[in-house]
C-alpha positions as CSV (number, residue, x, y, z in Angstrom):
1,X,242.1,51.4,262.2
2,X,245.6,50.4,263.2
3,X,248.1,48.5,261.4
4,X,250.1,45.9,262.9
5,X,252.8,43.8,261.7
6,X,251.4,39.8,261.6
7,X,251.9,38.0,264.8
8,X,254.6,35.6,264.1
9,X,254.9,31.7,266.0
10,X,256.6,31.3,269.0
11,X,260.2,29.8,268.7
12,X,260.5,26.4,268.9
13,X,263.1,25.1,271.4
14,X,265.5,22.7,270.6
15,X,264.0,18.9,272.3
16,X,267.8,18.9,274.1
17,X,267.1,22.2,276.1
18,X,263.3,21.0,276.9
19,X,264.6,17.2,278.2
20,X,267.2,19.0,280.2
21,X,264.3,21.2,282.1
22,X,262.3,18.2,282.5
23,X,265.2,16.2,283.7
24,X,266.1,19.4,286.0
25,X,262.8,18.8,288.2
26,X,262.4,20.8,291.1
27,X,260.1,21.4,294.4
28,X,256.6,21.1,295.0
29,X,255.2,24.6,295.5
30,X,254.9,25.5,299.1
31,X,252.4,27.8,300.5
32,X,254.8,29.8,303.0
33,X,253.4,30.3,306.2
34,X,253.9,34.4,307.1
35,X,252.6,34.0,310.7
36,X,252.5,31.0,312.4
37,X,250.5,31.9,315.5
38,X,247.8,32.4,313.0
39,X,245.2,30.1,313.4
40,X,244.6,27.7,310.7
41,X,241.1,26.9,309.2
42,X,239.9,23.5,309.0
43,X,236.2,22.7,307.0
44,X,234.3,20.6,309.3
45,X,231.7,18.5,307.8
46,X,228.5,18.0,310.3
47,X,225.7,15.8,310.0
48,X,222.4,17.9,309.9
49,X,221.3,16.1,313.1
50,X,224.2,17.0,315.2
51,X,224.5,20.4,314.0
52,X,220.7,20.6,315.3
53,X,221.5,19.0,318.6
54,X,224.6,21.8,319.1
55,X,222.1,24.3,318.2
56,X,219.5,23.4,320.3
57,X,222.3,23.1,323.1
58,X,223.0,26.8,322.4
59,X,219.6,27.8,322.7
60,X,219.0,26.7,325.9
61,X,221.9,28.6,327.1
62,X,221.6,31.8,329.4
63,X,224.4,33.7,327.7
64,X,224.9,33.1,324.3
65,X,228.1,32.1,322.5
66,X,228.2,32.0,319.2
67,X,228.6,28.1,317.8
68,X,232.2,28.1,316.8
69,X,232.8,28.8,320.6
70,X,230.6,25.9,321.4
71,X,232.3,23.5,319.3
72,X,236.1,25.0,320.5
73,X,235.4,24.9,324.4
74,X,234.0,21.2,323.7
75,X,237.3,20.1,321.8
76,X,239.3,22.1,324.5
77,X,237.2,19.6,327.6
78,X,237.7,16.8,325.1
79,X,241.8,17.0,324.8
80,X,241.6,17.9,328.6
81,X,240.1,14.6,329.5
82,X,241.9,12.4,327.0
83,X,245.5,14.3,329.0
84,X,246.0,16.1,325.5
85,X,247.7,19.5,325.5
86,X,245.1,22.5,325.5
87,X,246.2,25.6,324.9
């Protein structure tokens, strides 16, 4: 068994130094961005019944593409009709 000497309280600071942090302020935190080519992800939400219309859509396909792709090339054909930038 080891001895330990009794934890003692934190200090208290005085309320000047903790109203002068406050009143300080300071930034929101920022996520920084280390590559901004990366692509950035997005959660799409789907009702069931569209999701089953894309997948039927892919099944009926010769060569298969995975349904990410699907939904990509259809917002790519989208922005190109609406005169958007597509990249």
């Amino acid at each position: 068994m080891t001895i330990t000497k009794k934890p003692r309280p934190p200090k208290a600071l005085p309320e000047a130094e903790i109203a002068a942090l406050i009143d300080k302020g300071g930034s929101v935190a920022r996520k920084e961005e280390k590559n901004p080519d990366k692509p950035q992800l997005l959660q799409l939400r789907l009702d069931r019944d569209l999701l089953a219309s894309i997948d039927a859509a892919l099944h009926q396909r010769k060569v298969k593409i995975p349904r990410h792709t699907w939904i990509l090339e259809a917002l790519h054909e989208k922005l190109e009709r609406e005169g958007g930038a597509s990249t």
